[in-house]
Each structure stands twice: as structure tokens, then as C-alpha cells.
C-alpha positions in Angstrom: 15.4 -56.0 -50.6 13.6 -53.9 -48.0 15.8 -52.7 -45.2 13.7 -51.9 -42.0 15.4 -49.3 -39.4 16.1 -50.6 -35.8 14.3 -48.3 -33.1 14.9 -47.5 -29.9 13.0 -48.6 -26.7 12.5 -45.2 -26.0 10.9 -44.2 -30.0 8.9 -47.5 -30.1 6.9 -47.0 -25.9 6.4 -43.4 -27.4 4.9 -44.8 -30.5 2.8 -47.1 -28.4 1.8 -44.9 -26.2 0.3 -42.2 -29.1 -1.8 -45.7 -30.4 -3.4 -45.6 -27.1 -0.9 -48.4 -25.8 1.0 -49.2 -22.8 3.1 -51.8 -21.6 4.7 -52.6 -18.7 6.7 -55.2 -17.0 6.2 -57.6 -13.7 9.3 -57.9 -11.7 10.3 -61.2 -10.2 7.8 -63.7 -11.9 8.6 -67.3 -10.4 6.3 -69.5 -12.1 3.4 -68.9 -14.4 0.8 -72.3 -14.8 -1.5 -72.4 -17.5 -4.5 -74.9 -16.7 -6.6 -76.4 -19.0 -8.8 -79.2 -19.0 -6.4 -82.3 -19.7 -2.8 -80.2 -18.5 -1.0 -77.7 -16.7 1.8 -76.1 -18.5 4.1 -74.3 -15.8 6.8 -72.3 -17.1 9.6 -71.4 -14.1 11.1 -68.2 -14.2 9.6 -66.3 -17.4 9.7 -62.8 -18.2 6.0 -61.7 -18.4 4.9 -58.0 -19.7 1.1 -56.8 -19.5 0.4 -55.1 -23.1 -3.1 -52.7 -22.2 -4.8 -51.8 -25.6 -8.2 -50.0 -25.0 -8.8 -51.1 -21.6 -7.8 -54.7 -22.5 -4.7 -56.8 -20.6 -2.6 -58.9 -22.9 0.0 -60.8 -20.6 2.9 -61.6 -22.8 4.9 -64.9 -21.1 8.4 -65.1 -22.6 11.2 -67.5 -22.3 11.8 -69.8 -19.2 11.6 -73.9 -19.0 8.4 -74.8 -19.4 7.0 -78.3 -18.6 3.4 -80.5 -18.8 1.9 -81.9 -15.6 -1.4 -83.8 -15.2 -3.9 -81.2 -14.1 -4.1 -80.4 -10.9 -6.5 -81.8 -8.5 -7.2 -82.1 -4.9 -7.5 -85.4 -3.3 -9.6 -87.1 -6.4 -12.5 -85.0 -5.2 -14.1 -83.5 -8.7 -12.4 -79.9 -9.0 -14.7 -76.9 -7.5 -16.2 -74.9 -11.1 -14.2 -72.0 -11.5 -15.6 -68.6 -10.1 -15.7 -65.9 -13.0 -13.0 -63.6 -12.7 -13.3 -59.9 -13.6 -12.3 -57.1 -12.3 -13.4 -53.7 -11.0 -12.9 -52.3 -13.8 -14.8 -54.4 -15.5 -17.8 -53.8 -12.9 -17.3 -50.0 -13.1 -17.0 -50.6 -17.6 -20.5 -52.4 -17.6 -22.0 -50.1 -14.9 -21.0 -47.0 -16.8 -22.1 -48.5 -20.1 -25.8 -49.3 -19.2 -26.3 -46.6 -16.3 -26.9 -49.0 -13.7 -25.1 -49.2 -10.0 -22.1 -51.3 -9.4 -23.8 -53.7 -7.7 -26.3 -54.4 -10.4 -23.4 -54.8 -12.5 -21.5 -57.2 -10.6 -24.0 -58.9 -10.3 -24.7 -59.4 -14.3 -21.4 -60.3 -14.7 -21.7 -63.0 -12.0 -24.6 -64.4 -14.7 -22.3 -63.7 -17.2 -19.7 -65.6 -16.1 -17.1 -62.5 -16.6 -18.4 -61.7 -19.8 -18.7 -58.2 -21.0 -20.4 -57.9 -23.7 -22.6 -60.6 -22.2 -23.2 -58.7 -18.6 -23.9 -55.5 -20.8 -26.8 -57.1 -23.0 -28.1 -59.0 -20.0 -29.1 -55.4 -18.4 -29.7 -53.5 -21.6 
């Protein structure tokens, strides 16, 4: 039988910090709603952390009382498609990585609908 030592909060964010990862946690989360196309899962008062590995955000949703709604939308008018999301980061990442300006970039990953990898081949 294999025995495995407890560590310390303090041992294990130094361990994650020298594998290039950080984690930190959001203060006073209400609600968090997770839409998809046929529900919305709400989940009242969860703890959430963000986990950032190489420049990537995990958002880590624990406990609370979760429920299903019906997805939500506004006065039986068809729902408004969803604008990409990215951040600056992500403008400055694809920028730096194909040596064009910011706006260029945004505007690739616009095209790209937020994707990366996509925005970055688009202007390659």
C-alpha cells in the first residue's frame, strides 16, 4: 500500500509556481451561469479559482447549489450570435507571434472568432 505525504498550501503554490503555474482566487463570486445551447446551469455562491498555465486561464467552479433553467432569451426574439471574446492578451500573443500591429491582429481574431491558433495562421 502506497502512502502519499500530505503538503502544505505553502509547499504545493511553490511547486506550482516552479512548473510555470499560478493560481489565484476570486473573492465574493455570487452566481456563475454556464449557457449552452438547450440550458443554463447557474450555480449560487461557488468558490471559483483561475489556474494560469502558460498564458492559459482555467476557471475552476467548486461547490455551491447548482440548478437547470431553460436558456435564456429575450422576449422570443432569436438570441443576438455571440461576439468572440478574447482578450488583450490575446491580441498582443497573435500580434507578437506573426509581427503584425495590434490592430491587424484584432482584427484576425475577429475572423477568427477568438481563435488563436486560427487568427495566427490567418496572417501567416
Amino acid at each position: 500500500m502506497v502512502m502519499h505525504k500530505r503538503m502544505n498550501p505553502r509547499e504545493q503554490k511553490r511547486m506550482m509556481q516552479r512548473m510555470g503555474m499560478n493560481m489565484d482566487s476570486i473573492p465574493d463570486v455570487h452566481q456563475v451561469i454556464i449557457r449552452t445551447s438547450g440550458k443554463d446551469i447557474v450555480i449560487d455562491e461557488p468558490e471559483v479559482a483561475i489556474l494560469q498555465v502558460q498564458g492559459q486561464k482555467m476557471y475552476q467552479v467548486i461547490g455551491g447549489q447548482a440548478s437547470e433553467q431553460a436558456p435564456s432569451v429575450g422576449l422570443g426574439l432569436a438570441a443576438a450570435p455571440a461576439k468572440p471574446t478574447f482578450s488583450e492578451e490575446d491580441v498582443q500573443l497573435v500580434a507578437d507571434q506573426t509581427g503584425k500591429s495590434l490592430d491587424i491582429a484584432r482584427g484576425a481574431l475577429k475572423d477568427a472568432d477568438g481563435d488563436l491558433a486560427k487568427a495566427i495562421l490567418l496572417l501567416s
